[in-house]
VOGU-3710 file (C-alpha; in Angstrom, 3 decimals, decimal comma):
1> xxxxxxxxxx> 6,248/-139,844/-149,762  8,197/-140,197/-146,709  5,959/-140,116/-143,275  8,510/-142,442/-140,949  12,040/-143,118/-140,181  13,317/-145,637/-138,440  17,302/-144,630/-137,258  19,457/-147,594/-135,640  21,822/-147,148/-133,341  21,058/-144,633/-130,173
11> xxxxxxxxxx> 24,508/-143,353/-129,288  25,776/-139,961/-130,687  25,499/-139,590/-133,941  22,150/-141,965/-133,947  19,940/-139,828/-130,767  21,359/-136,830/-133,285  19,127/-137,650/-136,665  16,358/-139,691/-134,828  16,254/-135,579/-133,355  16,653/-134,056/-136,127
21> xxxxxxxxxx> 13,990/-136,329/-137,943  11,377/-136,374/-135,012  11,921/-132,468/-135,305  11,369/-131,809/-138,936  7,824/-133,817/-138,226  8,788/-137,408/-138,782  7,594/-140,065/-136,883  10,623/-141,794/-135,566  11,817/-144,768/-134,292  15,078/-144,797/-132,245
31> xxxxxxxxxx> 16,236/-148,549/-132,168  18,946/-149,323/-129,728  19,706/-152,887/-128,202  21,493/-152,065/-125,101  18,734/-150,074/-122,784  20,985/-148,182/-120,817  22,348/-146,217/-123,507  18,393/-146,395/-125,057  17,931/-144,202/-121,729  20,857/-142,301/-122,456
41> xxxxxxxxxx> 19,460/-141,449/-125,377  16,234/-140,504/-124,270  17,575/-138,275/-121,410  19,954/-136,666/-123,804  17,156/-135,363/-126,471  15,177/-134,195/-123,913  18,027/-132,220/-122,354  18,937/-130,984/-125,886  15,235/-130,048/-126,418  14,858/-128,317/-122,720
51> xxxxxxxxxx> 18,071/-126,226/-123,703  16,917/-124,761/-127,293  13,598/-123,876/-125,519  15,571/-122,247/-122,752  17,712/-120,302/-125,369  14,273/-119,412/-127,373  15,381/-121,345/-130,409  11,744/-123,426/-130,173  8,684/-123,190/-128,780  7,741/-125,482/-125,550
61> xxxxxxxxxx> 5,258/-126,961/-128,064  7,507/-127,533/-130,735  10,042/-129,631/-127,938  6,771/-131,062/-126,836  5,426/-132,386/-130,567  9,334/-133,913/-131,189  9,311/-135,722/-128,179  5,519/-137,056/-129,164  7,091/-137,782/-132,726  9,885/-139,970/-131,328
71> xxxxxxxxxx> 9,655/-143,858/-130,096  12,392/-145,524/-128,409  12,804/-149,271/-128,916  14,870/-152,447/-128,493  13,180/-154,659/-130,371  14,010/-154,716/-133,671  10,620/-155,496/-134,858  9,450/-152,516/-134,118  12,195/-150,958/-136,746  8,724/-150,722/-139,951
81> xxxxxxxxxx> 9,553/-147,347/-141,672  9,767/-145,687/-145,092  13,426/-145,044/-144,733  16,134/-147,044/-142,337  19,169/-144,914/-141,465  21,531/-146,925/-139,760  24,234/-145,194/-137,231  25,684/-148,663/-135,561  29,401/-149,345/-135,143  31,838/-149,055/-138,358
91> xxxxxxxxxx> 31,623/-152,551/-139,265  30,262/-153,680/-142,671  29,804/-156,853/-141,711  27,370/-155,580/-138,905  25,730/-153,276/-141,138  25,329/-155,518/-143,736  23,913/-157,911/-141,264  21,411/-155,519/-139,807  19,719/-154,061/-142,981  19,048/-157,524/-143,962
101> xxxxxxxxxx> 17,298/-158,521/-140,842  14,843/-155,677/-141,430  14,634/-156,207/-145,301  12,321/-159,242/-143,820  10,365/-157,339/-142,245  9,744/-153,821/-144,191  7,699/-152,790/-146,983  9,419/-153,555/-150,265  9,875/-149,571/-151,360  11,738/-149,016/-148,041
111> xxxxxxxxxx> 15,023/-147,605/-148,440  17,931/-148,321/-146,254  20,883/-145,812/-145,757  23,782/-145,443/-144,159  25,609/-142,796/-141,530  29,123/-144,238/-142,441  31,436/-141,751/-142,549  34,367/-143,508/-144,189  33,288/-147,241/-144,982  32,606/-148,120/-148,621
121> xxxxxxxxxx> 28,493/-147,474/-149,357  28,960/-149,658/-152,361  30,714/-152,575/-150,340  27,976/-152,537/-148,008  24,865/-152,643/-150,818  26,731/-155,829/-152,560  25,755/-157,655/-149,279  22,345/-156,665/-149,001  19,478/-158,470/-150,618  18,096/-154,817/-152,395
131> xxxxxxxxxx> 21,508/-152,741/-153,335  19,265/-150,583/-155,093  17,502/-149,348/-152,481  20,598/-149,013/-150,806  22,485/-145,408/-150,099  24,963/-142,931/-147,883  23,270/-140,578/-145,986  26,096/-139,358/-143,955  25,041/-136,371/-141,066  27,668/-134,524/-139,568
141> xxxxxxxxxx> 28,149/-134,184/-135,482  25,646/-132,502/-134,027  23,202/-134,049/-136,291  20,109/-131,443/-135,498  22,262/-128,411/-135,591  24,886/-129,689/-138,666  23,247/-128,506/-141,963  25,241/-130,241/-144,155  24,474/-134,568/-144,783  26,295/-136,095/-148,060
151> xxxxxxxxxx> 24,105/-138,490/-149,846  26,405/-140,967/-151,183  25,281/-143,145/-154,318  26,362/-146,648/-155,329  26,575/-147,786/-158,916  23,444/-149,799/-157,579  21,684/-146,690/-155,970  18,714/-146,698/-158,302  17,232/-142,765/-159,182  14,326/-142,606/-157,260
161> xxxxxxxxxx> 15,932/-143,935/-154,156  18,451/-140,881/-154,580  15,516/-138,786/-155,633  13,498/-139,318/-152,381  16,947/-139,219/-149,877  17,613/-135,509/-151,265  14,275/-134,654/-150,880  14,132/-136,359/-147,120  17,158/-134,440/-146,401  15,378/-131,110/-147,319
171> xxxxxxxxxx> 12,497/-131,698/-145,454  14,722/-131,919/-142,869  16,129/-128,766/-143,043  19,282/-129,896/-144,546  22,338/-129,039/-147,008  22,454/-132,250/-149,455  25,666/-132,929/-151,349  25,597/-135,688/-153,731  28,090/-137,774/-154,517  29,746/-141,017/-155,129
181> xxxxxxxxxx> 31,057/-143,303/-153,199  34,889/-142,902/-153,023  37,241/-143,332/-149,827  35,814/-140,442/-147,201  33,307/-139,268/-149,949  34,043/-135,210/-149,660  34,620/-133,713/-146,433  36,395/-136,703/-144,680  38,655/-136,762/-147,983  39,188/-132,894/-147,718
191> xxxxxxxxxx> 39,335/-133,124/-143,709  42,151/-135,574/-143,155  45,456/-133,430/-144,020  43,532/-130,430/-141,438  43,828/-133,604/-139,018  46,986/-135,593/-139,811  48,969/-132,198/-140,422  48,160/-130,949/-136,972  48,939/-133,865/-135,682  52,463/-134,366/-137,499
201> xxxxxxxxxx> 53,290/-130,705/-136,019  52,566/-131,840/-132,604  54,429/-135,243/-133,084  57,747/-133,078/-134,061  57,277/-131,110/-131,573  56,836/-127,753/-133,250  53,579/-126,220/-131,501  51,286/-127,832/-128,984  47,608/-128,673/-129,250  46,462/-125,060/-127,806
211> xxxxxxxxxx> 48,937/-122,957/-129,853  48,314/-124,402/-133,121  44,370/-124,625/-132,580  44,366/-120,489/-131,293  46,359/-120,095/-135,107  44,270/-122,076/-136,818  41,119/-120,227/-134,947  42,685/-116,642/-135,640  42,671/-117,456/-139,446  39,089/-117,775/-139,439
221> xxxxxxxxxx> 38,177/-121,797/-138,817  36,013/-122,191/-135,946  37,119/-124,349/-134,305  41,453/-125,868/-134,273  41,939/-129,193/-135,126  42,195/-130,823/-131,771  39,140/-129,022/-130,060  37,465/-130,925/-132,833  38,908/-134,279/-132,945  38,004/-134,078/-129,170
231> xxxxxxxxxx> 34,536/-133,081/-130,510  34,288/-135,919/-133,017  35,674/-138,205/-130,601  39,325/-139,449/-131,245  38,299/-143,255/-131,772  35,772/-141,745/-134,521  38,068/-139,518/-135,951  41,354/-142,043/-135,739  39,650/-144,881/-137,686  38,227/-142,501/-140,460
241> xxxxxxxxxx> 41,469/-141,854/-140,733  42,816/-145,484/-141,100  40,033/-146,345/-143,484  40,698/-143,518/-145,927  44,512/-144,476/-145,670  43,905/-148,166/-146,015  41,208/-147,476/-149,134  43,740/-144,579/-150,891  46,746/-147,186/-150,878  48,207/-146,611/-147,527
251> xxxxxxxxxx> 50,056/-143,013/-148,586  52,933/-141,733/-146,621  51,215/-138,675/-146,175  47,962/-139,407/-144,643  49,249/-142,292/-142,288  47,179/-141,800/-139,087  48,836/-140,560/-136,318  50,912/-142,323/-133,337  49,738/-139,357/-130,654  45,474/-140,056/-131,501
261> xxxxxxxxxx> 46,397/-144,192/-132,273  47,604/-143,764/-128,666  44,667/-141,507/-127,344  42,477/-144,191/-128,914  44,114/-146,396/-126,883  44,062/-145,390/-123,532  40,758/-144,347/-123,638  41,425/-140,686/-124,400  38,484/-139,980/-126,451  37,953/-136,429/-125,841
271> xxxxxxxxxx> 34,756/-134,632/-124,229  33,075/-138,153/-124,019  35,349/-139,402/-122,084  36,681/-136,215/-120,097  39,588/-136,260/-121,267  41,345/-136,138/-125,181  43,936/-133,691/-126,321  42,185/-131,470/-123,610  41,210/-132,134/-119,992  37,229/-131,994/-119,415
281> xx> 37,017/-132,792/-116,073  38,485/-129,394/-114,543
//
């Protein structure tokens, strides 16, 4: 039985499920090294909290019992739970690194998984002491309001790891899909020719951003393709795209783009930044 989470990594994606978690009843640990963006963090939940109370999608209570749920940390020997989710930088090394620091110091059932979005799960449980306890548990941006989280198995994954992650997910008011690991697992495999399509219009010059997003809305997505790269963020979004390339066998027709390798670049990031394919700041 699951009763604490520890999540690693306090910037976007990380202050999302430590939410999400502390929300569903959890008692969570939100591990971050640097402190100011540990205080981002913590301003950032509370502001998300303030503004579903405001909207009447909780209870003051229910904002007040998350927040009571939730402890914010830089030390990582405070990061004791039943499951680990990890949402540091894509680097394996790193992540590799991390979960087996806190193999030391965790209970031998606890299971370690990982927010990667595009890295190989498998590549990344071959370097950790415990591969079987070892698993994908990939949340989507916004984490608490995103229903859908792919738990990715290893051919070390053992049953009852996977057993206990779809059940965690559930408990947290989620969508589990299960699969294997493979280059972008589902929806980053599915998602890239939405991305790198767009993006190859725009290169040639056949329709800017806001013309082909306003089709692309009008046929029933949500949201166009460049609203949400700037979303995702463009640095996020450009090296899922050069991992699945560089995993699939570098295919002519999902070579990441010059216009978001540029963006990247010059700090374009989208909303984070202020300014992406769009301009924030106005």
């Amino acid at each position: 039985m699951i009763n604490s989470i520890c999540v690693c990594g306090a910037g976007t994606m990380g202050r999302g499920i430590a939410q999400a978690a502390a929300m569903a009843g959890f008692y969570t640990t939100l591990y971050e090294l640097n402190e100011s963006v540990l205080e981002k963090a913590k301003d950032s939940i509370e502001k998300s909290l303030q503004a579903l109370v405001v909207k009447n999608k909780i209870r003051l209570t229910a904002k007040e019992d998350t927040l009571n749920h939730l402890h914010f940390t830089n030390k990582l020997s405070d990061c004791i739970a039943d499951v680990v989710i990890e949402a540091i930088f894509e680097k394996p090394e790193a992540k590799i690194a991390l979960f087996n620091q806190l193999v030391e110091i965790n209970h031998s059932e606890t299971i370690f998984a990982s927010n990667t979005s595009s890295l190989s799960v498998t590549e990344i449980a071959k370097g950790v002491k415990n591969p079987e306890r070892v698993i994908g548990m990939h949340f989507f941006n916004p984490a608490p309001v995103m229903k859908l989280v792919e738990v990715v198995n290893t051919e070390f994954t053992n049953k009852q790891t996977t057993a206990i992650i779809l059940e965690l997910a559930k408990q947290m008011g989620k969508t589990s899909v299960h699969c294997k690991d493979s280059p972008g697992f589902i929806v980053n495999r599915v998602a890239r020719p939405f991305y790198i399509e767009s993006l190859r219009l725009a290169e040639e010059k056949i329709a800017d951003f806001s013309t082909i997003d306003s089709l692309m809305e009008s046929t029933g997505f949500k949201m166009g393709p460049f609203k949400l790269m700037d979303l995702i963020g463009n640095d996020v979004n450009y090296a899922v795209s050069c991992s699945v390339y560089d995993q699939l066998g570098q295919p002519e027709r999902l070579k990441p783009s010059s216009i978001q390798k540029e963006n990247v670049e010059t700090g374009k990031l989208g909303k984070k930044s202020g300014k992406g394919y769009y301009d924030y700041n106005s």
